[in-house]
N, C-alpha and C positions, 0 to 999 in steps of 0.2 A: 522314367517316371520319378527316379529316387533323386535324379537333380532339380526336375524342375520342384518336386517337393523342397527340396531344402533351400534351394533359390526363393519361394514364396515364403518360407517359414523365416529367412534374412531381412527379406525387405518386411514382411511384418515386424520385425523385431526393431529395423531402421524408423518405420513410421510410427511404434510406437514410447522407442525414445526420444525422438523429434515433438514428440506431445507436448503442450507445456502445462504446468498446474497451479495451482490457487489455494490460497486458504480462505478467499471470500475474508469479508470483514470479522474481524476480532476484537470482540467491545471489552478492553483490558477495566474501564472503569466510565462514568457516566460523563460523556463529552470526549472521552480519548479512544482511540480505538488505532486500528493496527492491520495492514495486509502486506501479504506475500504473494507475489506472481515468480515463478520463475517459467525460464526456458533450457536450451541443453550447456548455457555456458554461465548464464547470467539470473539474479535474483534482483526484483524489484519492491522495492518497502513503500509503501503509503501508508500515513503518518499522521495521524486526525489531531489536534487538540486546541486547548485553548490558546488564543492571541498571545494573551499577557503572562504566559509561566512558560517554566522550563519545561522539556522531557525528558524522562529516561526511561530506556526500555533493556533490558539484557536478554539473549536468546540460548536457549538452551539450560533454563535454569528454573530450579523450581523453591530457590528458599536467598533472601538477602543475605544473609549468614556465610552463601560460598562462592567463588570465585568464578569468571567467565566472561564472556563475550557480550560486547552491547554498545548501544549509541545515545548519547545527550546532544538536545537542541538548544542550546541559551547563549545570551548572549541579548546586544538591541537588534540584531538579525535572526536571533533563533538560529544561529549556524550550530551545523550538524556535525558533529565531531566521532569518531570510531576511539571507543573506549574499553578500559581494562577495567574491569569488575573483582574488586580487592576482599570483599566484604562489608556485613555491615558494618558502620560507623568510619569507614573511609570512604573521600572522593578519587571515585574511577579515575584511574592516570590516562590521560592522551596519549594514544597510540604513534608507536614511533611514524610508521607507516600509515596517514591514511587512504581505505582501502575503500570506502563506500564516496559517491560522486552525485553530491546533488544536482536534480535535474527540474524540481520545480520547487520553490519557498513561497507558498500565495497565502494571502490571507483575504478569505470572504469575512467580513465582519466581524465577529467575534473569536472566529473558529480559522484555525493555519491548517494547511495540506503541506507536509514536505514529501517530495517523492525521490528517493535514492537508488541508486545501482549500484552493483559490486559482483565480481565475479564469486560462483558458489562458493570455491575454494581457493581461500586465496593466497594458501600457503604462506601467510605471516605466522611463525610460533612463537613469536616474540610478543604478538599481542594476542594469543590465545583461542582467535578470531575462529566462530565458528563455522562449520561445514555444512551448507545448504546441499539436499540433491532434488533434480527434477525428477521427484516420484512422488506417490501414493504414502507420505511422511508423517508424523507428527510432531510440533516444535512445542516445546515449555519456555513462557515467558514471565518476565518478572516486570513490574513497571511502578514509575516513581512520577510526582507534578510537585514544583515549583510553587512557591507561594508569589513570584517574578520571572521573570526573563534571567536575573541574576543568578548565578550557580551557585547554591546556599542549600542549607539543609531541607528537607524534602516538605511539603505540608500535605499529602499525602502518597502514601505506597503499598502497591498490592503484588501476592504470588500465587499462584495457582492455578495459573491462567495456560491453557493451550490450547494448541487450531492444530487443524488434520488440511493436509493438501491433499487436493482432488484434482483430478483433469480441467482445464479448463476450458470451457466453453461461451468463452466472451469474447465475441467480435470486433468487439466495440474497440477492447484495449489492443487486442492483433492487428488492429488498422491500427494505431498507433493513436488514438484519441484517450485523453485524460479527463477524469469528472473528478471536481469537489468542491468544498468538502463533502464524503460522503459516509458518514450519514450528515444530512443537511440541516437547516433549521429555517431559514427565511428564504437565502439565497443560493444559488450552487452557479458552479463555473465548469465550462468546458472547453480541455486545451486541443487545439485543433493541430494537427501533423501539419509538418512542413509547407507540404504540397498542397495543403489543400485552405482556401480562402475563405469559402462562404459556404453554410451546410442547414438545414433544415432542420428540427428537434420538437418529436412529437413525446408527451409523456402520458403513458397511459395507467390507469389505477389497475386495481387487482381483478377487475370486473371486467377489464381490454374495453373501459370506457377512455378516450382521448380527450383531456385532461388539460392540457397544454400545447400551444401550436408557435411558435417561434423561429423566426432565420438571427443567425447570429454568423456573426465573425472574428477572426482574430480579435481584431481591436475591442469589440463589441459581443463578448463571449459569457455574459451574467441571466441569469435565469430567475427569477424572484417565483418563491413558490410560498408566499404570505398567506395564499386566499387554502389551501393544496391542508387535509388533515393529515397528521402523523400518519404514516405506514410505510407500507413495500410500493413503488413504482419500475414500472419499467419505462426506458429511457431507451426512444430509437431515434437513430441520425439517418438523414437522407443528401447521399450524396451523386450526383447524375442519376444511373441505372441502379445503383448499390445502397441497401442501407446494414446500420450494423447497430445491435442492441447491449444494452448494459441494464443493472437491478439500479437503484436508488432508495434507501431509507431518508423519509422524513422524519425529524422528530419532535 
């Protein structure tokens, strides 16, 4: 009896490191926002802002004034670069190592989604690079916008900011589909996995009234939600016998 006990009490403990968790969206300032997915090896950043300015974001930090870990997007690409957070009134040095790997740069309209991966730990101390874990967390963020795309002094910046990871329970992103930008404002875009071509996208308002009814495809992957007011929606995909859901802020 004492084995098959501890036998079950492993594999609980197996499925419930295997979990993966979320911090849901993190609104750092109005137009820019900020999430974290991870799994048991890997951390996923989606990256909301504007078109036309830089970003910067630092993690694990709660005042410009001290030193740490974070990433700037500028450039005429918005490329994402893994940065050394010096203080304030200095520009973050580029990391000897970089350790985060863009995996989407899109811009719907006004509004860029970058999305990165990097493993939790990535044991660079040379760039100070901080340590994600898949658990029940809280992160302190710092965040900086560009008056351009040009890497120049800030025309606005805020501290204060933190998000709590939670379990997650999004299907949507487990099957490997990508939405944004989200929070949305006219249009939103949904990136479709590998394997799969053509997929069906009902959105329903807060009331589970269906709202929108759409087939999209890779090529053909935009959503115009023009007529749709500001709120919370939820967003399900239907693929053969399967469908999988996601939240969506309009705003």
């Amino acid at each position: 009896m004492k084995k098959i006990l501890l036998f079950t009490l492993i594999l609980f403990g197996m499925s419930a490191t295997a979990q993966n968790h979320t911090t849901g969206v993190i609104n750092l300032t109005t137009g820019y926002t900020v999430k974290f997915d991870t799994n048991s090896t890997t951390v996923t950043m989606t990256l909301v802002g504007p078109s036309d300015k830089w970003l910067g974001l630092g993690f694990g930090m709660t005042s410009m004034f001290t030193s740490g870990d974070g990433v700037i997007a500028s450039g005429a690409s918005a490329t994402l670069t893994d940065r050394n957070f010096t203080g304030s009134g200095s520009t973050p040095n580029s990391d000897a190592t970089q350790n985060w790997t863009t995996t989407s740069n899109a811009v719907v309209g006004t509004v860029r989604t970058i999305v990165a991966t990097r493993a939790l730990s990535t044991g660079d101390t040379s760039g100070s690079d901080f340590t994600f874990t898949n658990s029940t967390a809280s992160i302190n963020l710092i965040w900086a916008l560009g008056s351009s795309l040009t890497l120049a002094q800030h025309q606005s910046r805020g501290s204060g900011v933190s998000g709590t990871f939670a379990l997650s329970t999004d299907s949507f992103a487990m099957a490997g589909f990508k939405l944004y930008p989200n929070p949305a404002v006219e249009i939103f875009a949904i990136e479709l996995p590998n394997n799969i071509e053509n997929i069906s996208v009902k959105i329903f308002d807060v009331m589970g009234k269906d709202v929108i009814e759409k087939e999209i495809s890779k090529l053909e992957n935009k959503i115009n939600t023009s007529a749709l007011s500001a709120g919370n929606y939820l967003v399900k995909v239907f693929v053969d016998d399967k469908s999988y859901t996601t939240t969506l802020i309009i705003q």
